[in-house]
C-alpha positions in Angstrom: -4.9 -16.7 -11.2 -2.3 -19.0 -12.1 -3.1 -22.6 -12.5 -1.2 -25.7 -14.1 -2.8 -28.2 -16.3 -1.7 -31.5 -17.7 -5.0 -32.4 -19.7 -5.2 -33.6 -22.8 -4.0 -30.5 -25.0 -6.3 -30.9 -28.2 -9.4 -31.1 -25.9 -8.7 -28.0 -23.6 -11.2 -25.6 -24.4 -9.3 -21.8 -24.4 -10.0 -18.1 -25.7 -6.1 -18.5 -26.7 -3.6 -21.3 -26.9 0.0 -19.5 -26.8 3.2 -21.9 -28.0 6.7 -20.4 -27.9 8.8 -21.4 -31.3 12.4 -21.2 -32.0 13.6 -20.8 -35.1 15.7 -23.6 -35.8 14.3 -26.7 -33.5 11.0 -27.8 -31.3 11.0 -27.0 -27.5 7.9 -29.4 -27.0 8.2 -33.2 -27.6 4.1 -33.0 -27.4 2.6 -34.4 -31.2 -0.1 -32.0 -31.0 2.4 -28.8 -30.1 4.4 -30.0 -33.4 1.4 -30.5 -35.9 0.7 -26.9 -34.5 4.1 -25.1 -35.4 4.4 -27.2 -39.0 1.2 -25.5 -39.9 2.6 -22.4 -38.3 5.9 -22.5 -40.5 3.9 -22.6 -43.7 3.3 -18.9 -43.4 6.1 -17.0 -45.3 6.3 -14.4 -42.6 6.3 -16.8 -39.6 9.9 -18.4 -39.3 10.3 -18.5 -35.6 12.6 -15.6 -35.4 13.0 -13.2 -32.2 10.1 -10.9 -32.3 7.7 -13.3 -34.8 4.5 -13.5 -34.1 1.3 -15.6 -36.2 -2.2 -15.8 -35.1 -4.0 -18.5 -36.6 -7.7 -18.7 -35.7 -9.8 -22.5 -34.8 -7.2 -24.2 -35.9 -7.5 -28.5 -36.7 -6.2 -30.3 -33.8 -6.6 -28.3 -30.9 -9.8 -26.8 -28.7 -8.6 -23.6 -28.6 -10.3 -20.4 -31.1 -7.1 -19.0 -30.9 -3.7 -20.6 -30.8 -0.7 -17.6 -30.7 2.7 -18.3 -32.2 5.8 -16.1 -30.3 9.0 -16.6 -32.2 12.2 -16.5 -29.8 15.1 -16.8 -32.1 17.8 -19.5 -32.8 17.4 -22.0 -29.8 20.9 -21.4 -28.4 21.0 -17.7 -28.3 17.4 -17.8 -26.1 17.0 -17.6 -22.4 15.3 -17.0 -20.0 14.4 -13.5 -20.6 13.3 -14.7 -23.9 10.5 -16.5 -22.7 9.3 -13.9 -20.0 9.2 -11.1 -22.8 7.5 -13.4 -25.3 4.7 -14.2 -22.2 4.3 -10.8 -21.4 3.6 -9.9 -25.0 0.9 -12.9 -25.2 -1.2 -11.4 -22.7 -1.2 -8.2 -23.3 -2.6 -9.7 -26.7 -5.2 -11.7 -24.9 -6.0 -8.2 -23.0 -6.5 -6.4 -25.9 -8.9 -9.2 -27.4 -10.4 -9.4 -24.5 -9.8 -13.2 -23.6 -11.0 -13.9 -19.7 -8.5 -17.4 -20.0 -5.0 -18.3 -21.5 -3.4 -21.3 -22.1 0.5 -21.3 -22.3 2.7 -24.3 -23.6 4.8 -24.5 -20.9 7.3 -27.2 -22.4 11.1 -27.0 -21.9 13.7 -26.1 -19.4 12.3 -25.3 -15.9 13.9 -21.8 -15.1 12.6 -21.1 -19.2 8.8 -22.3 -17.9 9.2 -19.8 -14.8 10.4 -17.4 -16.2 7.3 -17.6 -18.8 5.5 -17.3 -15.6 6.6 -14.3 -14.0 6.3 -12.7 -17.8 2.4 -13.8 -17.9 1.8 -12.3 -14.6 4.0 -9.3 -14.6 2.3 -8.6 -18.6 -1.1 -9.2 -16.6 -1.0 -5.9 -14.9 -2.8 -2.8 -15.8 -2.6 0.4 -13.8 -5.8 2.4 -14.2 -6.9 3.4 -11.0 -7.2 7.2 -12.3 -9.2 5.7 -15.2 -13.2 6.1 -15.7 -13.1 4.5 -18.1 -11.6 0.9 -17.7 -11.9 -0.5 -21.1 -9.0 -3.1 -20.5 -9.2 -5.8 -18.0 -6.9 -8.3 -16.8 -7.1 -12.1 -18.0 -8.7 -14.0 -15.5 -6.7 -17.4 -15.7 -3.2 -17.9 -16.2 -2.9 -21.8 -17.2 0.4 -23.5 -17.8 0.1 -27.0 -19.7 3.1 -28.6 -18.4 4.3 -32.7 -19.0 2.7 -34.9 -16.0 6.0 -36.0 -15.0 6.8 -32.3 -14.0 3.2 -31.1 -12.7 4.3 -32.0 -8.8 7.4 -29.4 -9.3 5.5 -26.7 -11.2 2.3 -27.0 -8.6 5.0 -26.3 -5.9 6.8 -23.6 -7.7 3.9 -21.5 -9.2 2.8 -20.1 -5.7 6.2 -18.6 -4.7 6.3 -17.1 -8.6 2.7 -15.3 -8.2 3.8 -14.2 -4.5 7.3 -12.4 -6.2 5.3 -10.8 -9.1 2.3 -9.6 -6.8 5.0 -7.7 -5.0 7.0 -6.5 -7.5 3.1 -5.1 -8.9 2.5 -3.5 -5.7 5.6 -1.5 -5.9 4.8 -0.8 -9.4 1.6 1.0 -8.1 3.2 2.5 -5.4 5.5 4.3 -7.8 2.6 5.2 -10.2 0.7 7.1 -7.9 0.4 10.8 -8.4 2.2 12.7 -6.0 -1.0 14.4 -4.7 -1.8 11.0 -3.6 1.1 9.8 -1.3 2.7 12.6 0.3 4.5 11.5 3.1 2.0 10.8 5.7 -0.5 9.5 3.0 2.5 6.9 1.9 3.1 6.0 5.4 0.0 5.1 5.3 -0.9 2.8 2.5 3.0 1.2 3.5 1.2 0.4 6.7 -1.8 -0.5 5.2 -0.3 -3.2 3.2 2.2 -4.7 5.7 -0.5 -4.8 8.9 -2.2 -7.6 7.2 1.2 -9.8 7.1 3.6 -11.1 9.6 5.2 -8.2 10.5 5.9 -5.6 12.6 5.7 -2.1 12.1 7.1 1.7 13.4 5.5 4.2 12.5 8.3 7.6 13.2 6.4 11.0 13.3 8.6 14.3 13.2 8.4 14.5 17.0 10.7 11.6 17.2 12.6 11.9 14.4 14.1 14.7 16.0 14.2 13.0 19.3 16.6 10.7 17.0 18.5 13.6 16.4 18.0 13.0 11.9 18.3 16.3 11.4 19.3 15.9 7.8 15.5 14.0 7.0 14.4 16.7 8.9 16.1 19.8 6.8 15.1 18.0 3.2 11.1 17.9 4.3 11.1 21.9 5.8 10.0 23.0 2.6 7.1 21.1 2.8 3.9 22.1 4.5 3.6 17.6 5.0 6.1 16.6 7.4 8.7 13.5 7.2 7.7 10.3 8.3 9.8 7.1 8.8 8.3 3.7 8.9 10.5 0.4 9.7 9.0 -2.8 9.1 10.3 -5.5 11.0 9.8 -9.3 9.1 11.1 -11.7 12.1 11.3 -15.5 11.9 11.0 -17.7 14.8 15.0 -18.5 14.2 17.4 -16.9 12.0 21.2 -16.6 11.6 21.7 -13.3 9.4 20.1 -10.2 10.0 19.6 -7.7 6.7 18.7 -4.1 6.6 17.1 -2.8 3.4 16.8 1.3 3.2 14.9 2.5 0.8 14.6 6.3 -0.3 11.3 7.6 -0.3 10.8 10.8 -1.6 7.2 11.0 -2.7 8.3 14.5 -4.9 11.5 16.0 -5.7 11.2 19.6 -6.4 14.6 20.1 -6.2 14.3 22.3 -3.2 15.2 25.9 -3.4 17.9 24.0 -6.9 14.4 24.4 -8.6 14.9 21.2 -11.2 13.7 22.6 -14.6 10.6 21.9 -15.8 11.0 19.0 -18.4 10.5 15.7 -16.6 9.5 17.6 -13.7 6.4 15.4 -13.8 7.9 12.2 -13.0 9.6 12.9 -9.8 7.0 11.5 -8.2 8.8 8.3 -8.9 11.7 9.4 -6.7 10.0 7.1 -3.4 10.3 4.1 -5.4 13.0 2.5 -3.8 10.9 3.3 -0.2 8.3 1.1 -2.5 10.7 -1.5 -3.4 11.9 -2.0 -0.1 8.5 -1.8 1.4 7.1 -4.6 -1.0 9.9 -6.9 -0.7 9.2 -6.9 2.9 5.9 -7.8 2.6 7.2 -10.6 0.2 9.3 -11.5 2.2 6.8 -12.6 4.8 4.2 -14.3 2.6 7.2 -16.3 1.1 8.5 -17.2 5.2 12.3 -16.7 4.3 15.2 -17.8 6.7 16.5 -14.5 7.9 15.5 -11.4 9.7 14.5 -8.6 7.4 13.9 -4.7 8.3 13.2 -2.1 5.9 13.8 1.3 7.0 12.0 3.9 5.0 12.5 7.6 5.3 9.7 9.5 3.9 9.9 12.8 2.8 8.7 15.8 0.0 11.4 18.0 -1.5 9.5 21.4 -1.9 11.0 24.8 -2.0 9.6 27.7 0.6 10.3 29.8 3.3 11.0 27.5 5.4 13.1 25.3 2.8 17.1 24.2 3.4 19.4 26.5 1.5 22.6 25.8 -0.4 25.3 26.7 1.8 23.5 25.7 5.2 24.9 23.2 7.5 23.2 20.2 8.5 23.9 18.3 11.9 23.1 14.0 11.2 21.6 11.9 13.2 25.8 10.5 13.3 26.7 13.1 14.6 28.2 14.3 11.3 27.9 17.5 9.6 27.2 18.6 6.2 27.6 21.4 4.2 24.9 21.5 1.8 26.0 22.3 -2.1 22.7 21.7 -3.5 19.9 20.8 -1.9 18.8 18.4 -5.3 21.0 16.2 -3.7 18.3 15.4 -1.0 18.1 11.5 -1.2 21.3 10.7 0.1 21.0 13.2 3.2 17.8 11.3 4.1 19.1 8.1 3.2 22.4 9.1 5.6 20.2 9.4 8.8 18.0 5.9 7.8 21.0 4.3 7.5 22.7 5.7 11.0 19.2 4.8 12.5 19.5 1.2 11.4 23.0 0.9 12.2 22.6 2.0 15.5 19.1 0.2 16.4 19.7 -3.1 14.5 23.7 -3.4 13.7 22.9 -5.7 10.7 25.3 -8.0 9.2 23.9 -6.3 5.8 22.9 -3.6 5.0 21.9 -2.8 1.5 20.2 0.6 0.5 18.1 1.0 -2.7 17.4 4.8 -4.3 16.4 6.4 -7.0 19.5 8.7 -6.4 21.6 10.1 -9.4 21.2 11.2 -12.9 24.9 10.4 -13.2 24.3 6.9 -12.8 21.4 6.7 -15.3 23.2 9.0 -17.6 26.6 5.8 -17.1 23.9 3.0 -17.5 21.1 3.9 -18.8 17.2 3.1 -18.4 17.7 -0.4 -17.8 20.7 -1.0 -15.5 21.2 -0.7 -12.1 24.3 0.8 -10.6 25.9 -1.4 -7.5 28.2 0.4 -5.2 30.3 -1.9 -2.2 33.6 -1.8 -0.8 32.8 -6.1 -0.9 33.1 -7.3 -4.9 31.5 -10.9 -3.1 28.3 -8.4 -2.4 28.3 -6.8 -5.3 28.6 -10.2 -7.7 25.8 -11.9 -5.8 23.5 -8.7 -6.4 24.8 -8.8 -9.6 24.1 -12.7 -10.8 20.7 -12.1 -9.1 20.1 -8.9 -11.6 20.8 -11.4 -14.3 18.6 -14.6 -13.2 15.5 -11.8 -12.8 16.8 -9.7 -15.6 16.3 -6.7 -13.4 20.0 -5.8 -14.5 22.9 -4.2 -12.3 26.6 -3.0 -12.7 29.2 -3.3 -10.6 30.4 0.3 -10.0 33.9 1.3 -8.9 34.3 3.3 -5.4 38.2 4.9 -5.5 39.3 6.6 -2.3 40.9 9.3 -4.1 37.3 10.8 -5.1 36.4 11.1 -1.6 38.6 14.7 -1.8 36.0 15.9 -4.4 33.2 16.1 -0.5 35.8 17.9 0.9 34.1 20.8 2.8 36.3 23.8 4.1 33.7 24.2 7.1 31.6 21.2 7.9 32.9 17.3 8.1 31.7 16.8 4.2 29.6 18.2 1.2 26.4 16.3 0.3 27.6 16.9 -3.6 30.8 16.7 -5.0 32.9 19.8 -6.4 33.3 18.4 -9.8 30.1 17.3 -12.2 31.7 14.6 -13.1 31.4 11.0 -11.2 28.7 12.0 -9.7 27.1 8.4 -9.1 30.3 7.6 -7.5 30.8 10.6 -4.9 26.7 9.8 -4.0 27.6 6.1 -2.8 30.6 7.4 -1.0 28.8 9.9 0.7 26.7 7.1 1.4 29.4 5.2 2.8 30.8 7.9 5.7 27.4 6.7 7.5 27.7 2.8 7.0 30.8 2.4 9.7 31.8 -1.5 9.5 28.7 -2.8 7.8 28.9 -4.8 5.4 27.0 -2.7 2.8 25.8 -2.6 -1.1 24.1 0.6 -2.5 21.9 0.2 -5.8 21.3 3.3 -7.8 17.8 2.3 -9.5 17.4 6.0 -11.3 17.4 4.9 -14.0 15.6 1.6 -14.3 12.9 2.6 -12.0 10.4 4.0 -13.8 9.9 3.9 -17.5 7.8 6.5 -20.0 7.1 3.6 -22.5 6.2 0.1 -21.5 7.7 -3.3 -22.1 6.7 -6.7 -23.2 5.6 -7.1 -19.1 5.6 -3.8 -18.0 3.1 -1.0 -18.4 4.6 2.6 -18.7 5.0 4.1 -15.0 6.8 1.8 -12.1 8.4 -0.4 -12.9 8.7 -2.5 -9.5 12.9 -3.3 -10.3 14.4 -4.4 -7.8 11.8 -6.8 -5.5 12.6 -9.8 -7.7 16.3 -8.9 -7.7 16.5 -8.5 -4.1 13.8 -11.6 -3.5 16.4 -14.0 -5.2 19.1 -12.3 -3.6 17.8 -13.5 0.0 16.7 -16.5 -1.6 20.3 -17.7 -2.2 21.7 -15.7 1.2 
């Protein structure tokens, strides 16, 4: 799909021609790109400004029927964010005129060209599975006219770039799907699916021996459930490696609430509460295609929250697969009791020297950061910087939280070892990754609270509404640079 291109531009025959423009400068040194934008400033309404757009039709000088003008603002204030929004916006306008081809001007700085890139590939998806009617398709080439003195780099680079945003799509997907369609045993099955046909290898844990692991805590969360849990560990392992990482990921294909019935306004949506299970699965899978350095293991517990007869009750007492038990407050609180038994099962089977856990797990932290920002929990501010800088290269943004001691006394429990929710409202993002923490032991160990960025009812300049896959490029560059 992507392709890069050094031919002559005025003779390249293209549905659309797309050229980025700053408002106060040229970003190409190519003749024919600046002919292009001095016709494109003679429009009033076209100045080059952040959000701009002009669509001039066959014009002189150029091959293409279309040629597409995205303004990004004053050239010192843009980024590389900049350019993957202004992509993603470009094809979603070729989708909607139904080109089969685009060219993109892909002059400049080299993170600003691949980050145009990931924009036109991530803005290139279109989730309509559930559709009959498919009236949208795709763009069938993604081509990149790049100088010939930098074709050799960008040839080399483009590869890795379609590998990252193929996975981040797959988790989108993953995340989309109704909840009728990936119950736990059904999601353990498409997870498998997907990572059989890589270099990996998988586990696939049925109930029996999840309780022969003694995770009674996975177990209490799915009882409600006439599906049972499921855990599957994918295992990505190099011929040599020095570093061993554990990814958890919280996959909870519905959230009820349990017998803590959630009300029914954005009930709907809580069939995005598996998407860090789908993160973690496709950055696996990533992982392979991409051959990286170090040993990789997701663990993914699998699980629906549905209230019955059979359902965990607030005020029961769960026993862990640590050994530790847990008075249950509310049994909304489900992710991190799952997530406390994956993570005892991969510090006992693997003992990583990282461990980092991604989940879908508290309003409180969307409610601190909002829909775009990840929350980043660790005892180790190195950890938490370097998950942090990699948010801001992908723009898949995190936070570093605080985690004070004192706010453990708020799990206190009067007749089990802790509570799986705090006795205060507030902080509640905090007393989750703590909770958290009491299953970690020496690990070194980062928690990411995706609630909020996870899933979006409106889309983006790349990003349909639905999943939103954040967190595969974060955690992609993040082992990139380990």
């Amino acid at each position: 799909m992507l392709k890069i291109t050094t031919d002559d531009l005025a003779l390249f025959e293209t549905g659309m021609l797309v050229i980025p423009v700053c408002e106060d400068g040229n970003l190409s040194r190519s003749p024919v790109v600046g002919s292009l934008i001095d016709k494109a400033r003679q429009f009033r309404e076209f100045k080059g400004c952040a959000g701009d757009e002009l669509m001039l039709y066959s014009p002189e000088g150029v091959s293409a029927s279309r040629v597409l003008f995205m303004g990004l603002g004053k050239k010192e204030k843009i980024d590389a964010e900049s350019f993957r929004a202004a992509a993603g916006k470009a094809v979603k306008r070729a989708i909607k005129a139904k080109q089969p081809d685009v060219l993109l001007c892909g002059h400049g700085k080299k993170e600003h060209v691949l980050a145009m890139m990931e924009g036109a590939l991530l803005g290139n998806h279109i989730f309509d599975l559930y559709k009959q009617d498919k009236k949208d398709k795709p763009v069938e080439a993604l081509v990149f006219h790049v100088e010939k003195a930098r074709q050799d780099a960008f040839e080399k680079a483009a590869p890795a770039v379609e590998t990252g945003c193929r996975g981040t799509i797959l988790a989108r997907d993953w995340v989309s799907a109704p909840p009728n369609d990936k119950r736990p045993d059904m999601f353990a099955r498409s997870i498998v699916k997907a990572a059989d046909r890589e270099n990996l290898t998988i586990v696939d844990i049925d109930e029996r021996n999840i309780r022969k692991n003694k995770m009674y805590a996975l177990l209490a969360v799915g009882s409600g459930s006439d599906t049972k849990p499921r855990m599957i560990v994918i295992d990505y392992r190099p011929d040599r490696y020095e570093k061993t990482v554990v990814l958890v990921g919280k996959g909870v294909t519905f959230d009820s609430g349990g017998i803590n019935l959630k009300p029914s306004s954005g009930l709907a949506d809580m069939k995005q509460d598996m998407a860090g299970a789908a993160v973690v699965a496709a950055t696996l899978i990533t992982a392979s295609r991409l051959e990286l350095g170090h040993r990789i293991i997701g663990v993914l517990p699998l699980v629906e929250n549905m209230p019955s007869g059979n359902a965990y009750r607030p005020g029961d007492v769960i026993r862990t697969a640590s050994g530790k038990t847990v008075e249950i407050g509310n049994t909304d609180a489900e992710g991190r009791m799952i997530m406390a038994d994956a993570i005892s099962y991969a510090v006992k089977q693997y003992a990583p020297d990282i461990l980092i856990d991604v989940a879908t797990l508290t309003g409180a932290c969307k409610m601190a950061l909002g829909n775009h920002i990840a929350g980043v929990f660790s005892f180790d501010s190195r950890l938490a910087g370097q998950l942090v800088a990699s948010g801001e290269k992908t723009h898949e943004r995190c936070w570093a939280m605080p985690m004070p001691e004192d706010y453990r006394d708020m799990l206190k429990s009067d007749i089990a070892d802790i509570r799986n929710v705090g006795k205060s409202r507030w902080g509640g993002a905090i007393t989750a990754a703590l909770f958290l923490s009491e299953f970690v032991k020496d690990i070194n160990w980062a928690h990411i609270d995706i609630a909020g960025p996870a899933f979006s009812g409106k889309g983006s300049a790349y990003c349909p509404a639905g999943g939103t896959g954040f967190g595969v490029r974060l955690l992609m560059d993040w082992l990139g640079r380990l």
